[in-house]
N, C-alpha and C positions, 0 to 999 in steps of 0.2 A: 810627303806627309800622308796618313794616313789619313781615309776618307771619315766620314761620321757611322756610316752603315758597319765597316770594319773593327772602327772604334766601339762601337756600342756592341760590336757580337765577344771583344774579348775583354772587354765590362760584363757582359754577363757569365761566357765561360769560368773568367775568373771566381765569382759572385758563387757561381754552382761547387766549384771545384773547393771552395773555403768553408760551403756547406757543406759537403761531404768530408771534410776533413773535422770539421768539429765533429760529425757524427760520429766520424772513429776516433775520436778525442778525447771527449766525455768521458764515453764510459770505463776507458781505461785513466782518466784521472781520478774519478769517481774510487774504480779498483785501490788504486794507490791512496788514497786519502783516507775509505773507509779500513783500509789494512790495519792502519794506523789509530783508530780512532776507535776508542773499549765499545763506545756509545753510539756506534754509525748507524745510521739509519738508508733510506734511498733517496735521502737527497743531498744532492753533491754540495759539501761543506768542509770549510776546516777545522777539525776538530780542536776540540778545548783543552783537552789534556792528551795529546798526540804521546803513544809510548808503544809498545812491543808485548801488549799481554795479549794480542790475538793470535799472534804469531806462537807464544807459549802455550796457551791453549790448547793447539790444532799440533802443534809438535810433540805428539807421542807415538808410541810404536803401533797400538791400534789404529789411532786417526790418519794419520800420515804414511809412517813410516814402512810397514807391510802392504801397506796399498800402492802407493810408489813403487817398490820394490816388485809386488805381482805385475803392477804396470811394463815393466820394467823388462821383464821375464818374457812377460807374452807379447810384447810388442818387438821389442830384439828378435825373437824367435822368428813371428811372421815374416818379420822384413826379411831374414837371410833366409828365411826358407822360398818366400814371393821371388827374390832375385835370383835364386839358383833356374828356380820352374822356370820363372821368364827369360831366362837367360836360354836356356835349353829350348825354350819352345821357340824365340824367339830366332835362333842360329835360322833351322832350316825355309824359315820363314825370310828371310834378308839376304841365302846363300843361292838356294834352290826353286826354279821355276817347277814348282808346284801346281800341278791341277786343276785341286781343290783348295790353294793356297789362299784366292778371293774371296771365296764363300766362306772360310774360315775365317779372315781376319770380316768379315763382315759379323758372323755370329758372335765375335768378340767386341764387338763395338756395339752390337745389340747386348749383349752383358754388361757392358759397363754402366748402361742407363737402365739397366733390372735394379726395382728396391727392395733392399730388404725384411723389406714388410710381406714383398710377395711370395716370398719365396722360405720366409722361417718356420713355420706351422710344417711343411714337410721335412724341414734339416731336424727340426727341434722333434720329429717323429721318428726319423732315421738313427739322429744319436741315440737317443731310447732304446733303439731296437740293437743297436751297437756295442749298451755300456759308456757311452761318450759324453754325459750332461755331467757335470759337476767335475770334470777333469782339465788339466790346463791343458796339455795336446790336444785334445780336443778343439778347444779354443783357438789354440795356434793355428789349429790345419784349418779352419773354417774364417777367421781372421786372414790366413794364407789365403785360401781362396777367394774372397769376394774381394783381394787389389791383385789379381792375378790379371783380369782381362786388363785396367789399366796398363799396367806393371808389365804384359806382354806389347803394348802398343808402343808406350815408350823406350823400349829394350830394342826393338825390331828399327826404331826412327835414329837411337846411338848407333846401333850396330849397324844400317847402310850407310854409315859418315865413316868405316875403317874400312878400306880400301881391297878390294878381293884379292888385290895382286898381292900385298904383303903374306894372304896366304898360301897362294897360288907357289910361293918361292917354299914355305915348308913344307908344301906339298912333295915340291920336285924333292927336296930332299929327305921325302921318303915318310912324314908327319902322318897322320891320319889326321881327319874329320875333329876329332876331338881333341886329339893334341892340338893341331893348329888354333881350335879355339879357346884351350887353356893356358896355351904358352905366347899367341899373335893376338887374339880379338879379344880375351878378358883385360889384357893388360892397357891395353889402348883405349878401351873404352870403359877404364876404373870409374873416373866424374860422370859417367852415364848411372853408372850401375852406383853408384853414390846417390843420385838425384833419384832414383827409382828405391833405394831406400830408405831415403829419409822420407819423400812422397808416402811410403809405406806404412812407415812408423808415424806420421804423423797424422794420419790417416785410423791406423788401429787406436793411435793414444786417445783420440776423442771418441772413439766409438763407444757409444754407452748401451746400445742397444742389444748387441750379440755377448756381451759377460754379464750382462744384467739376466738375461734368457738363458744362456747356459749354464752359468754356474750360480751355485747353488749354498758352497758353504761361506760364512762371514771370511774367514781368514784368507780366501782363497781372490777375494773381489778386488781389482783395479780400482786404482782412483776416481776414476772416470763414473762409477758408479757410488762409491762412497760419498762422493761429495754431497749426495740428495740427504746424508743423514744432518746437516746444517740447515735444514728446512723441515721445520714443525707441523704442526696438527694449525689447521683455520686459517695454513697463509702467512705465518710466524717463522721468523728466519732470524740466525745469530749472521745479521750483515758482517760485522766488523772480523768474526770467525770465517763465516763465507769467502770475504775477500784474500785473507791473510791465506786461505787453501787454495786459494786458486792462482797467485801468484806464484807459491813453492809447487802446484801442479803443473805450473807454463815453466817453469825455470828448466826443469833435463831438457825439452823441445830445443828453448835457446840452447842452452850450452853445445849440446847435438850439432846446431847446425853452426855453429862459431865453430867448434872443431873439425868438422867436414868443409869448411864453406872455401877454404884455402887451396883444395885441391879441384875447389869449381872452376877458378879463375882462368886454370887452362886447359880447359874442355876439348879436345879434338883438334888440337892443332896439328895437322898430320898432311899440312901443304908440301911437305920436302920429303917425304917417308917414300912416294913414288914418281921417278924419274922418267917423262917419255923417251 
């Protein structure tokens, strides 16, 4: 049996861990319930006449519908464009003993804990100087960059899990550098390069900070920033409209990762690929 001392540490563990689960409970019950409710307010209740006019509301082509879609636009782009860069930068960093390969991946792990607070006053001067504020490439490529140093960290930890020797053989027969990693190390390590962009995208989908500062026209803006037009003057907010937007703004995220999630299950099983 177990002692009293033991007993009582996973009485409490438990006790903590039921408290942190209501904390992430609430307020996604809250979300759910005020969706539903014409009348919601911030406190979590059942509504009195629970119906679908919040949901009608917020489902029009300005509210919803084009902001989504920009969402959409600029976050797909980032991620294939993060996973090519990282992909490419990543190769001679996992292939090749490098130099200055340490001190590189060092200055990339120092980028990854840069904020973008420090750093936007000069990008937000450069585009200016460029043509690049109020443009969605713009966006892209700058969204591209700040999940690129992740995005290389993670690419370079898949890509030491496929095996050198698998290229080593299309080498001999005659492959280059690049083939070998188009035709042996992309394919092998698809669920790497999967998990690095969904990471990515889901990453840009909440960024509200870098399309809020770069762009410029209404029609042009992500959801991510739309959604602040559901919050009034004095502190005044249409809850039951708030809620209902941000369940159809979390909805692509899921389905995204329901559809990718199949091809995680078998991540690098590549025990038999090399024979001693």
């Amino acid at each position: 049996m177990a002692s009293p001392r033991r007993r009582a540490s996973g009485v409490l563990v438990t006790a903590v861990l039921v408290v942190v689960a209501v904390a992430f409970a609430v307020p996604l019950l809250w979300l759910l319930l005020a969706a539903l409710d014409p009348g919601a307010t911030l406190q979590l209740s059942l509504p009195d006449d629970p119906g679908l006019e919040n949901f009608a509301a917020v489902l029009t082509v300005g509210t919803t519908v084009r902001p989504l879609l920009n969402s959409l636009v600029l976050c797909l782009s980032a991620s294939v464009l993060t996973v090519l860069a990282a992909t490419l930068a990543a190769y001679p960093l996992s292939r090749y003993q490098l130099r200055y390969g340490r001190p590189f991946l060092y200055t990339i792990l120092f980028a990854t804990g840069l904020p973008l607070t420090a750093v936007m006053v000069p990008v937000y001067s450069l585009f200016a100087r460029a043509d690049l504020v109020d443009t969605r490439y713009g966006t892209v490529l700058f969204l591209a960059a700040t999940s690129l140093p992740i995005a290389i960290w993670l690419t370079k930890s898949f890509m030491d899990g496929v095996p050198v020797q698998l290229e080593e053989a299309a080498w001999t027969d005659g492959a280059s550098a690049m083939q070998s990693l188009r035709s042996v190390v992309a394919p092998l390590m698809l669920p790497g390069m999967l998990v690095v962009g969904i990471f990515t995208f889901i990453t840009a989908w909440g960024n509200f900070f870098v399309p809020f500062v770069l762009l410029l026209s209404e029609d042009k803006l992500p959801a991510a920033v739309t959604i602040y037009q559901f919050f009034g003057q004095y502190g005044a907010a249409a809850y039951g409209q708030l809620a209902a937007y941000s369940l159809l703004y979390t909805l692509p995220v899921v389905v995204l990762y329901a559809v990718v999630s199949r091809w995680l299950g078998g991540s690098f099983t590549l025990g038999g690929g090399v024979k001693g």
